[in-house]
C-alpha positions in Angstrom: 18.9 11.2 6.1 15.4 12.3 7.0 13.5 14.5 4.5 12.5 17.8 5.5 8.8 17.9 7.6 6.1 19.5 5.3 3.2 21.7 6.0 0.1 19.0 5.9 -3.7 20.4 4.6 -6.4 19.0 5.7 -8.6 16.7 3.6 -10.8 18.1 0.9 -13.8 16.4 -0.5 -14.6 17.2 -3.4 -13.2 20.6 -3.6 -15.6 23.4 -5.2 -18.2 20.7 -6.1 -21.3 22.6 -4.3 -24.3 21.2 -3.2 -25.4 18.7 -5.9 -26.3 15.2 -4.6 -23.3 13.9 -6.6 -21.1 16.2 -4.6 -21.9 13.6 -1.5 -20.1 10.7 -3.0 -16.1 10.5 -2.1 -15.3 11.4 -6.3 -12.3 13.4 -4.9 -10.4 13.7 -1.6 -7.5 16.2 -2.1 -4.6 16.4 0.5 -1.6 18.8 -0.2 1.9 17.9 1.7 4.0 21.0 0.9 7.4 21.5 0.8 9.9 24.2 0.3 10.6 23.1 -3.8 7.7 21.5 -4.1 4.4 20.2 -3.5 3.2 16.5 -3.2 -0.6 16.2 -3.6 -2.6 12.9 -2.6 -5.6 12.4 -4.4 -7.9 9.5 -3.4 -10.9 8.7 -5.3 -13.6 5.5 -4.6 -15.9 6.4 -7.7 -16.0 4.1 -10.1 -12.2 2.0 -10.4 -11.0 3.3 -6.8 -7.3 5.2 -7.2 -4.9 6.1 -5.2 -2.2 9.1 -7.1 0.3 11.2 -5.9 0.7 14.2 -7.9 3.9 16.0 -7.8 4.0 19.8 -8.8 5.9 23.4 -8.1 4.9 24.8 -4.8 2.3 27.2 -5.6 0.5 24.7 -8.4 -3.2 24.8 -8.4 -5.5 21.8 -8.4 -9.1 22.6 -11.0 -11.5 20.0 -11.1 -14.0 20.6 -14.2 -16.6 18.7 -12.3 -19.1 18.4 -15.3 -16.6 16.1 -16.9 -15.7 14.2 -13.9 -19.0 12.9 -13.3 -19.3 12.3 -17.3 -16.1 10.1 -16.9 -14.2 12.1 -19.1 -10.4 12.2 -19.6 -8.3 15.4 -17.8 -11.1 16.8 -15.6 -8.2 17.1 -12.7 -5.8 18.9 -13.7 -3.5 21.5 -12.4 -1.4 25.0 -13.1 1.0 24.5 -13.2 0.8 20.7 -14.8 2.8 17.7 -12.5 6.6 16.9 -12.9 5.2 13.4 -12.0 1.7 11.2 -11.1 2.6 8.0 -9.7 -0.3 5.7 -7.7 -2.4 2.4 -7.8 -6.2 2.0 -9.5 -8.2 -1.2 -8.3 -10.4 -2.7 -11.8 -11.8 -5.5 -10.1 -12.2 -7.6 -6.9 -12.2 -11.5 -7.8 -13.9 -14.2 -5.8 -11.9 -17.6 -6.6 -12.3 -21.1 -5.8 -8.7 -22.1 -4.3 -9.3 -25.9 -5.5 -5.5 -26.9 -4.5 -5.3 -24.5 -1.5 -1.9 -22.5 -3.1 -2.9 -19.2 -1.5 -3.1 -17.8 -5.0 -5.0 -17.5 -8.3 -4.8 -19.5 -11.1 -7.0 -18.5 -13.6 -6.4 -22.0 -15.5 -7.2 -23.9 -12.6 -9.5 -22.1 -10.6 -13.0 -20.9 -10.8 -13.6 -17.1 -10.5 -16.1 -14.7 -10.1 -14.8 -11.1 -11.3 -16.6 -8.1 -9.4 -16.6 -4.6 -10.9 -15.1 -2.4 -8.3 -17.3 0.6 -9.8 -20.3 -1.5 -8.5 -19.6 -0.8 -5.2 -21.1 2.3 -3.8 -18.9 3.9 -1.1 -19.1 6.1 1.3 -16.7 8.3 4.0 -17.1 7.1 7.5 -14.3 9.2 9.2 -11.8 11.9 8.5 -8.8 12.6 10.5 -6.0 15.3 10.9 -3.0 16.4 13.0 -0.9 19.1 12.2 1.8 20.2 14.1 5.6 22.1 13.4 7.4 19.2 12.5 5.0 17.2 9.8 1.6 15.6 10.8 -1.0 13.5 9.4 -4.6 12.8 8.1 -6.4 10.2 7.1 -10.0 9.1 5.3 -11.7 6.1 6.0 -13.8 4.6 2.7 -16.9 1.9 3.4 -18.9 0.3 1.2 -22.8 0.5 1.5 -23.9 -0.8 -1.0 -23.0 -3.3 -4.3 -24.9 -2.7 -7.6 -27.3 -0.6 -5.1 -28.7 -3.5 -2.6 -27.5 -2.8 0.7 -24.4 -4.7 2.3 -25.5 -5.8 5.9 -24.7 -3.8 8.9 -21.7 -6.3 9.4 -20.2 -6.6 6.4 -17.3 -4.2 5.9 -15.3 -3.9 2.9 -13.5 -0.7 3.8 -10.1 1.6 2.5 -8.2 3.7 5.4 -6.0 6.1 3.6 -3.4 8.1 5.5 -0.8 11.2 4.2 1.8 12.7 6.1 4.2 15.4 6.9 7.2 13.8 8.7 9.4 10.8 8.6 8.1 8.3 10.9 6.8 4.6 11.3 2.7 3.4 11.7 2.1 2.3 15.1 -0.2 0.1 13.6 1.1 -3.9 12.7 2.7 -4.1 10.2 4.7 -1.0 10.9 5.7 0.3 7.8 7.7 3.4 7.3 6.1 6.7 5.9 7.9 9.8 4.8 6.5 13.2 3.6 5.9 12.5 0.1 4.4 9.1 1.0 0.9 7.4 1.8 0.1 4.5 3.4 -3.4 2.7 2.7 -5.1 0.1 4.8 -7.6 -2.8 2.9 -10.2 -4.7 4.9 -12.6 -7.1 3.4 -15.3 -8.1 6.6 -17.6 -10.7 6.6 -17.7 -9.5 2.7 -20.1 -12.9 1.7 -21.5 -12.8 -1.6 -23.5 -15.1 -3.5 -24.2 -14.1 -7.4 -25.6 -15.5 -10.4 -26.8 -14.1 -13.5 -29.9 -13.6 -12.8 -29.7 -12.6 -8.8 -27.6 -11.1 -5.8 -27.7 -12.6 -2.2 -25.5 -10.9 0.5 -25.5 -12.3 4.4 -23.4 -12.8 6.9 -24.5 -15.4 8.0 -21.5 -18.4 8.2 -23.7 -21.3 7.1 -23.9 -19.8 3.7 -21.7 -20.7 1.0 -19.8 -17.9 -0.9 -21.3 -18.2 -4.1 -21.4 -21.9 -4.0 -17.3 -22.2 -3.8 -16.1 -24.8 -1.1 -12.6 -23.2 -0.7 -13.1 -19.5 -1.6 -10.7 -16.8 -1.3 -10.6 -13.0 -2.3 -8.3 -11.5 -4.8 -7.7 -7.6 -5.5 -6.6 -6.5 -9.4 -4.3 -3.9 -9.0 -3.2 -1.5 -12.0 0.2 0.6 -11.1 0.4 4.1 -13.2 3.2 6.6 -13.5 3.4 9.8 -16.4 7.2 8.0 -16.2 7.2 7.8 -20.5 8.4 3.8 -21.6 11.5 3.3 -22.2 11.5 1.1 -25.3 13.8 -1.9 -26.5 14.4 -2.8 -22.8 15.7 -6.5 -21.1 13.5 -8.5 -19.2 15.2 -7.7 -16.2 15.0 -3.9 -17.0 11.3 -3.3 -16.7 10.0 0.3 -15.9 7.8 -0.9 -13.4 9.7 -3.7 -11.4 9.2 -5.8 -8.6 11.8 -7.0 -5.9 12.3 -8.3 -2.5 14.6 -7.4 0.2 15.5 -9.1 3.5 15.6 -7.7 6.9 17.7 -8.9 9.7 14.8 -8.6 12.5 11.3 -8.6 12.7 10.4 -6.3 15.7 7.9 -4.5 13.5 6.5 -7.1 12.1 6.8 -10.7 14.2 7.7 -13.4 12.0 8.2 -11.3 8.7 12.0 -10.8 7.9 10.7 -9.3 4.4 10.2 -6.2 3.1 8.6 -6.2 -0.8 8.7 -3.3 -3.4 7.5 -2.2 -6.6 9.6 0.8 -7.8 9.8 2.5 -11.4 12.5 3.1 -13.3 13.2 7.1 -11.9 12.8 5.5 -8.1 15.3 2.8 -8.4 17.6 5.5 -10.3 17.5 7.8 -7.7 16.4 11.0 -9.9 14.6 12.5 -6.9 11.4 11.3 -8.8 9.7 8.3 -9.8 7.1 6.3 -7.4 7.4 2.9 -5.3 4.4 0.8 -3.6 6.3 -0.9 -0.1 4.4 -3.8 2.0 5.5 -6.3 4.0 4.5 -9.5 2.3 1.7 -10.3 5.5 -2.1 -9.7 5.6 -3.8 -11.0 8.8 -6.6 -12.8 9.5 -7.9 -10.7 12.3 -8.0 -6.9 13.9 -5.4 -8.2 15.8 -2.7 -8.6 14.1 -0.8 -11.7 15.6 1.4 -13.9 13.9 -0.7 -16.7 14.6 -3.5 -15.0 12.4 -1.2 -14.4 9.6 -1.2 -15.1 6.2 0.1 -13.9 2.9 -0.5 -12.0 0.1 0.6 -13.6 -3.5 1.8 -10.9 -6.2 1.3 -13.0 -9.6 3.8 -11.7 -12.0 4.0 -7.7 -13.4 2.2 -7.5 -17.2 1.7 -4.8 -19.2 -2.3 -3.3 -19.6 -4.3 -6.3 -20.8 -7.2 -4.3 -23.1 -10.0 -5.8 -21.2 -9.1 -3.6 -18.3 -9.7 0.0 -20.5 -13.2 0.5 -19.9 -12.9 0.1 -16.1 -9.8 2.1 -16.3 -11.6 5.2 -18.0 -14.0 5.1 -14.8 -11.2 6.0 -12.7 -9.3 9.3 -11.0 -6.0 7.6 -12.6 -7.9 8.7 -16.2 -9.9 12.1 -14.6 -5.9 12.9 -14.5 -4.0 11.5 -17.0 -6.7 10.7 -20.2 -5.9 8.4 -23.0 -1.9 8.9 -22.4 -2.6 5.7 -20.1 -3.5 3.8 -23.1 -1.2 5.1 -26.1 1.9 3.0 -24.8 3.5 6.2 -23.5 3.5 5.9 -20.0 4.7 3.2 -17.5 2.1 1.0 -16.2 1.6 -2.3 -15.0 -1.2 -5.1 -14.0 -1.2 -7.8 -11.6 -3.3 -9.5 -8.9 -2.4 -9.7 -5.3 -4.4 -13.0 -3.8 -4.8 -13.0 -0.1 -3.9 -16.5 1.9 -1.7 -19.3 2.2 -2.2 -23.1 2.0 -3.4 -24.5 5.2 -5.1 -21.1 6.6 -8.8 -22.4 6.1 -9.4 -20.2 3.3 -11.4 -16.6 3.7 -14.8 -18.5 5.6 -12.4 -19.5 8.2 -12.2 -15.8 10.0 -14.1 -13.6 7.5 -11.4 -10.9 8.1 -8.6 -10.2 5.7 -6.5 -7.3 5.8 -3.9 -5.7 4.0 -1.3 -2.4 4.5 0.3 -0.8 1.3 2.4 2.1 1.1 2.4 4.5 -2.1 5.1 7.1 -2.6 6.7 9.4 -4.7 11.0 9.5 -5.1 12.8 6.6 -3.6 11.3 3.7 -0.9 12.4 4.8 2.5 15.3 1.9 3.6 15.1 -0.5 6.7 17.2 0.1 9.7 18.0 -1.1 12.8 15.8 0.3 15.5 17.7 2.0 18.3 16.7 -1.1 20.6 18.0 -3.8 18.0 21.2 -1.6 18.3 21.4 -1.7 22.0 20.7 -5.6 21.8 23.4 -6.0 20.1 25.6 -4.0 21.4 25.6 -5.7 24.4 25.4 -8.9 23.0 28.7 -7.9 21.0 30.5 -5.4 23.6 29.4 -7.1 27.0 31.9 -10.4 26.1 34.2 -8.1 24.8 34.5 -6.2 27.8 35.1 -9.8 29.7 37.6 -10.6 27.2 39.3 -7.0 28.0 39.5 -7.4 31.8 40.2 -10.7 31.6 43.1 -10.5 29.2 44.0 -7.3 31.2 44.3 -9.2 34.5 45.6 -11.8 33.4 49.1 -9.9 31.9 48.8 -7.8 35.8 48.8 -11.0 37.5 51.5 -12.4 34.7 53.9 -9.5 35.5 53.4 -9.5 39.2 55.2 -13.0 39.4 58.2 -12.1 37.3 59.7 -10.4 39.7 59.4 -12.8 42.7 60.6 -15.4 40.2 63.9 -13.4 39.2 64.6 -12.8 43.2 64.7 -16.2 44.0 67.2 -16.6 41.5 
């Protein structure tokens, strides 16, 4: 059953912020998706640990930002009136270079030489904002470039960029991989460009130049630390297999959306997979791609290593993040749900990240339960035909041959 459209807003940046020179750095992008018993907001911010939330409130709730203590980094400068029922989303600590020695597609911090970059060290900018709004849902979306990393200037090639979308309606991106969006969802799109960098303690070197080795790695890959928050509180004394925050994978019958995946992946929390009409999920298909294009022939993978609680070296990143702006020191008291892992980006065999330059990567982030895959209406017809088309035959067939069966009876008993 579809959920009911909601009325879209257009992106704010940095709402009441004024005209300080901070106020031109993407702090705070605010997108409301209202509906008739509630309101979902998105709220996307790239300074410092970049994070991606979904705030869920009554309708008429308002969002404050006390921006004084924002740009101070302090704890519950976004808040709102009244407070959320439920913040779910994703904060990125770090971005790790790695030497794949074995070429496994994924990191191994035992094995593996790496190279941990402070996402806050990126500077960021917004390059384009987007928005359709229309009776039955509509969408927006913000696209998020780098410009700079620990204030030298990336070259005019390089591109390590975030394309967020929200939306009012039900639907599916047109956009490879295809996933499916809802109105109390958001899909993100990662791209890391020609992102070469060559660091040492005492120096930075960025080019794009292919001859030049990523900081002196011979089979060098990217890898994104990813930190998954929800106000869900912990439910103590649970299994293994019980987790709040878990991770699962579910199989799909086709791949029209996606050729050559028959794989959809999920991380959901406890209220999600409960179906409490709350909660929060992250939805991908378990592809990134090599190129803008998309093909299967430029795809690769990318490698979830397994879900841990908050390690304590990831606080102080975490404090410089909109995850914190919102929730404060709750993240670290134990309270609340959250989760760390790192999602590494290739496959053996693929040539590693100097192959193509280009890796890119679609998430989806939503509040309340993971929208479930279907057939599409062609797949139906397929099969339909496939299925009714020889039973048809058999039908006639059977049909004519009991006519042509009871046709000769008679002549048989008047010869007799």
């Amino acid at each position: 059953m579809a959920d009911p459209a909601r009325e879209l807003s257009k992106p704010d940046i940095n709402p009441d912020c004024g005209s300080e020179d901070f106020c031109r750095d993407p702090w705070l992008v605010h997108v409301s998706s209202s509906g008739q018993n509630d309101t979902i907001h998105h709220l996307w911010g790239l300074h410092g640990s970049p994070s991606f939330l979904l705030a869920k409130t009554p309708v008429a709730a308002k969002l404050d930002v006390n921006w004084s203590k924002l740009t101070a980094e302090e704890e519950l400068s976004v808040t709102f009136q009244p407070e959320p029922s439920h913040v779910f989303g994703l904060v990125f600590p770090h971005l790790i270079l790695y030497n794949d020695t074995n070429d496994k597609g994924q990191l191994n911090r035992s094995e593996d030489a790496t190279l941990n970059l402070n996402m806050s060290d990126f500077s960021w900018t917004i390059v384009d904002t987007e928005y359709a709004n229309h009776t039955n849902g509509g969408w927006a979306s913000v696209t998020f470039n780098t410009t700079a990393f620990r204030g030298t200037p990336l070259p005019n090639d390089t591109n390590l960029s975030i394309k967020m979308f929200g939306y009012g309606n039900d639907g599916r991106s047109w956009k490879i991989p295809k996933l499916m969006y809802t109105p109390t969802s958001a899909q993100m799109e990662l791209l890391l460009h020609r992102l070469v960098l060559n660091i040492t303690e005492e120096d930075l070197e960025m080019t794009s130049d292919d001859s030049i080795s990523m900081n002196g790695y011979v089979n060098p890959r990217w890898a994104l630390e990813m930190v998954v928050v929800s106000s869900e509180p912990v439910v103590h004394g649970q299994d293994e297999d019980e987790k709040d925050i878990q991770l699962h994978q579910s199989t799909s019958l086709d791949d029209e959306n996606s050729p050559g995946v028959f794989h959809l992946d999920e991380m959901t929390t406890r209220q999600s997979r409960d179906h409490k009409g709350s909660g929060g999920y992250l939805q991908w298909r378990p592809v990134s791609y090599l190129s803008d294009e998309k093909d299967i022939n430029d795809a690769t993978e990318p490698n979830l290593d397994t879900l841990a609680p908050l390690p304590k070296p990831l606080t102080l990143p975490l404090r410089a993040s909109l995850a914190y702006a919102v929730l404060g020191e709750k993240m670290f008291q134990g309270n609340l749900s959250l989760a760390s892992t790192t999602v590494s980006f290739g496959q053996p065999g693929d040539g590693f990240y100097t192959e193509s330059y280009f890796t890119s990567w679609t998430v989806a982030v939503g509040e309340g339960q993971a929208p479930v895959e279907g057939f599409s209406t062609m797949i139906i017809v397929v099969i339909s035909l496939g299925v009714g088309i020889p039973l048809i035959i058999f039908i006639v067939g059977g049909a004519f041959i009991g006519y042509r069966k009871c046709r000769r009876e008679p002549s048989l008993l008047g010869e007799d």
